[in-house]
Backbone as a chain_set.jsonl record, in Angstrom:
{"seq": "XXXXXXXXXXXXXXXXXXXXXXXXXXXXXXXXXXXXXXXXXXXXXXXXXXXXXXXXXXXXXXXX", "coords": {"N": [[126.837, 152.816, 116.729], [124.571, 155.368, 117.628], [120.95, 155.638, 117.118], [118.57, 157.782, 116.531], [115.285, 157.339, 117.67], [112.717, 157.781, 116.129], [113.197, 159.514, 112.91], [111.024, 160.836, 111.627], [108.727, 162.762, 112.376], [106.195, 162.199, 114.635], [103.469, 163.038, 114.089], [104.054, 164.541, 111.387], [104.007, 161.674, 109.791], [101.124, 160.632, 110.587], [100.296, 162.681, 109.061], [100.462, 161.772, 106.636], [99.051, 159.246, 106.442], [96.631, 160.078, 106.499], [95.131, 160.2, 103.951], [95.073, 157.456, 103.055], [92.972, 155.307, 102.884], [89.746, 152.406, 103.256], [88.733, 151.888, 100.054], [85.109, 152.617, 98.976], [83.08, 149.526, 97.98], [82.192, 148.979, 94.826], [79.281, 148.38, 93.034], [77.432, 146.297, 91.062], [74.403, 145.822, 89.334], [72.71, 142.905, 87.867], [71.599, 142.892, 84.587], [70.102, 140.927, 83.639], [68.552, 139.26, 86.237], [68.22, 141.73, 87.963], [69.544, 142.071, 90.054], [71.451, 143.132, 92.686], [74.84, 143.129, 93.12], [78.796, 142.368, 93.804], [80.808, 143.529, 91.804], [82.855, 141.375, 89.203], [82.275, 138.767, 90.856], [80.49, 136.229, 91.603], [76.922, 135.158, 92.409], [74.109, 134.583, 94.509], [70.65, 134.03, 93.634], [67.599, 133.445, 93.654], [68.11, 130.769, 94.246], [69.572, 130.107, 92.123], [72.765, 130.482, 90.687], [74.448, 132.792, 89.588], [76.675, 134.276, 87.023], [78.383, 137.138, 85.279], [75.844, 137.757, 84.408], [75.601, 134.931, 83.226], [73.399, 131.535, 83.995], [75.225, 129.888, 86.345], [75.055, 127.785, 88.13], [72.649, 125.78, 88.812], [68.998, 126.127, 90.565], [68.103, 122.961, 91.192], [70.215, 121.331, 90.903], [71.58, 122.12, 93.089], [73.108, 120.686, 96.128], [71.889, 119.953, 99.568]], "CA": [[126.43, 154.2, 116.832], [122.828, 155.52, 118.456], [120.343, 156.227, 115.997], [117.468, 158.331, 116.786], [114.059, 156.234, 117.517], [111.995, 158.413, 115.441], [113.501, 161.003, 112.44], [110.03, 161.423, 111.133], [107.783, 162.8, 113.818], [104.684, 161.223, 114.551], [102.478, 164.562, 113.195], [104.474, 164.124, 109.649], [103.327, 159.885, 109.811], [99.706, 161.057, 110.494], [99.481, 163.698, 108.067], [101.155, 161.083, 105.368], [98.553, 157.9, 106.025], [95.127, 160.705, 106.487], [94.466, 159.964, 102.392], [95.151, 156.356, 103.196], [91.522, 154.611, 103.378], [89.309, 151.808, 102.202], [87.674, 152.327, 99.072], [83.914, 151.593, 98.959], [83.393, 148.637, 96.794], [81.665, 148.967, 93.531], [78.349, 147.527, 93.357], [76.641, 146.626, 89.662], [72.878, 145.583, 88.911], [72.358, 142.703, 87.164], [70.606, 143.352, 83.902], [69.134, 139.508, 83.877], [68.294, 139.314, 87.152], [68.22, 142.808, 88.439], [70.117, 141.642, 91.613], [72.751, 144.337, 92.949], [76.217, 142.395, 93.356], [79.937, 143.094, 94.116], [81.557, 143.183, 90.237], [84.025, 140.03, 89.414], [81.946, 138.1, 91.652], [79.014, 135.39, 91.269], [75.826, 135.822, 93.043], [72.904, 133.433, 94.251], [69.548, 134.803, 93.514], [66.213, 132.359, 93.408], [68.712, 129.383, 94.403], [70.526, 129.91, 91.238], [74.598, 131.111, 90.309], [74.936, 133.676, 88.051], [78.129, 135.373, 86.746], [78.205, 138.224, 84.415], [74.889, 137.414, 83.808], [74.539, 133.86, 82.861], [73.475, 131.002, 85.319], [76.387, 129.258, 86.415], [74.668, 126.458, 89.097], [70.764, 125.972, 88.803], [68.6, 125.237, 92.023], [67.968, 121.677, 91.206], [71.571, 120.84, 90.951], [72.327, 122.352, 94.265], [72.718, 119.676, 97.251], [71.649, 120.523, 100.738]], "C": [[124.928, 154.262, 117.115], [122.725, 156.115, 117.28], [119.065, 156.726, 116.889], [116.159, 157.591, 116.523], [113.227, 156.623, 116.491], [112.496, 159.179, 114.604], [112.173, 161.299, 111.99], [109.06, 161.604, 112.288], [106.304, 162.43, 113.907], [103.266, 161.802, 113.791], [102.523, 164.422, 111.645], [104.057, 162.773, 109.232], [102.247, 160.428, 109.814], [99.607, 161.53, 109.856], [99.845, 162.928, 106.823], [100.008, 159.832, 105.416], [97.186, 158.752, 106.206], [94.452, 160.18, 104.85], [94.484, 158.307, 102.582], [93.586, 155.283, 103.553], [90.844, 153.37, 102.488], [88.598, 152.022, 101.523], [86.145, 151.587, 99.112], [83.591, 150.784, 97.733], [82.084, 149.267, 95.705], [80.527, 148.15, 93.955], [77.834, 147.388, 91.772], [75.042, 145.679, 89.864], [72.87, 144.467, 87.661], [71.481, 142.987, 85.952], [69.224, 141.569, 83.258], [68.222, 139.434, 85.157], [67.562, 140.645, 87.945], [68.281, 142.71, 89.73], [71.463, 142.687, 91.694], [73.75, 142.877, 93.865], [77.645, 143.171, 93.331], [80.398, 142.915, 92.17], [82.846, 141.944, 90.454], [83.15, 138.686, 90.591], [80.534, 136.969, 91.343], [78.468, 135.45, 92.713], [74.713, 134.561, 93.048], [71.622, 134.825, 94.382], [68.113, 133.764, 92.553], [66.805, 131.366, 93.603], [69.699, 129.56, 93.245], [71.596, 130.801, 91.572], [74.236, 131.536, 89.153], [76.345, 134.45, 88.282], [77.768, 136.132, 85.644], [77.452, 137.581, 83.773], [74.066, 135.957, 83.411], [74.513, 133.032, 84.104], [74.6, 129.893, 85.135], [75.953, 127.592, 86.817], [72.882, 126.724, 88.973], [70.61, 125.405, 89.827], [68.551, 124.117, 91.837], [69.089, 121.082, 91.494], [72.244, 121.228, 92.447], [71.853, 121.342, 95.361], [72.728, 120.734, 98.715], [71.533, 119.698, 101.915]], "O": [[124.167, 153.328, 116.863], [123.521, 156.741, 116.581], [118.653, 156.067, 117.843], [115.871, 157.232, 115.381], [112.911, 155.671, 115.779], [112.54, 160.237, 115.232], [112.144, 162.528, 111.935], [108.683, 160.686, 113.017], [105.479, 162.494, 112.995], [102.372, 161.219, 113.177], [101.59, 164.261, 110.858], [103.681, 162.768, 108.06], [102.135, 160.991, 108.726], [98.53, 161.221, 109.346], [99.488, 163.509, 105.798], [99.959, 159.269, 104.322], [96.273, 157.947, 106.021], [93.278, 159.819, 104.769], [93.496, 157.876, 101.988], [93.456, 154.638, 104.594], [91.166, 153.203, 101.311], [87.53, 152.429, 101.98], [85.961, 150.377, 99.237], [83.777, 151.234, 96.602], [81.172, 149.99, 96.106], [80.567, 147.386, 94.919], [77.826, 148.462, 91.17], [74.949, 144.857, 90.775], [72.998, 144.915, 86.522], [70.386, 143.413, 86.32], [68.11, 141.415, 82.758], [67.019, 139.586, 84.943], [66.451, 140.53, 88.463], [67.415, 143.094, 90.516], [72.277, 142.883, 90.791], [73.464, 142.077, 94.755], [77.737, 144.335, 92.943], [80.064, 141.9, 91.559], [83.519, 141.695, 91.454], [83.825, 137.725, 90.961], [79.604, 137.426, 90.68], [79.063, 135.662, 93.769], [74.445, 133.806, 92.114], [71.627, 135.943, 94.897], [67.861, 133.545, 91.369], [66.126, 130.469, 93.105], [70.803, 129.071, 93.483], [71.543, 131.671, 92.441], [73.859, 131.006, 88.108], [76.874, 134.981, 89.259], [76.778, 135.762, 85.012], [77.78, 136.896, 82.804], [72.866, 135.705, 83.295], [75.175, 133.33, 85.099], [74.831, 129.216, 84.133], [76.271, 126.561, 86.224], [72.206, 127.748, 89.064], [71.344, 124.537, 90.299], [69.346, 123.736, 92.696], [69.05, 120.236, 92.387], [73.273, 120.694, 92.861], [70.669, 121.098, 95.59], [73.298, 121.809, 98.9], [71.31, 120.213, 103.011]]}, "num_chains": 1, "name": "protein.A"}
């Protein structure tokens, strides 16, 4: 049996994915550092790794 290519018309699809967007990410401010970073994320800043705050990797230890 034929089925119809479309039952929802392309107007009703558009007006259903308009709220559909990417959110802008979050940003927080170290309070050690006072380096602006994504949250959940580690961060270099003076050569060093920090994560929520403490240093993770120190410059000396990093190879290059």
């Amino acid at each position: 049996m034929a089925h119809p290519k479309s039952k929802i018309s392309k107007q009703r699809k558009r007006k259903r994915r308009t709220h559909k967007k990417a959110a802008v990410p979050t940003v927080a401010v170290c309070k050690t550092t006072g380096e602006a970073h994504l949250y959940h994320n580690a961060y270099w800043s003076e050569g060093n790794m920090y994560y929520k705050g403490q240093m993770v990797i120190k410059a000396d230890e990093v190879e290059e």
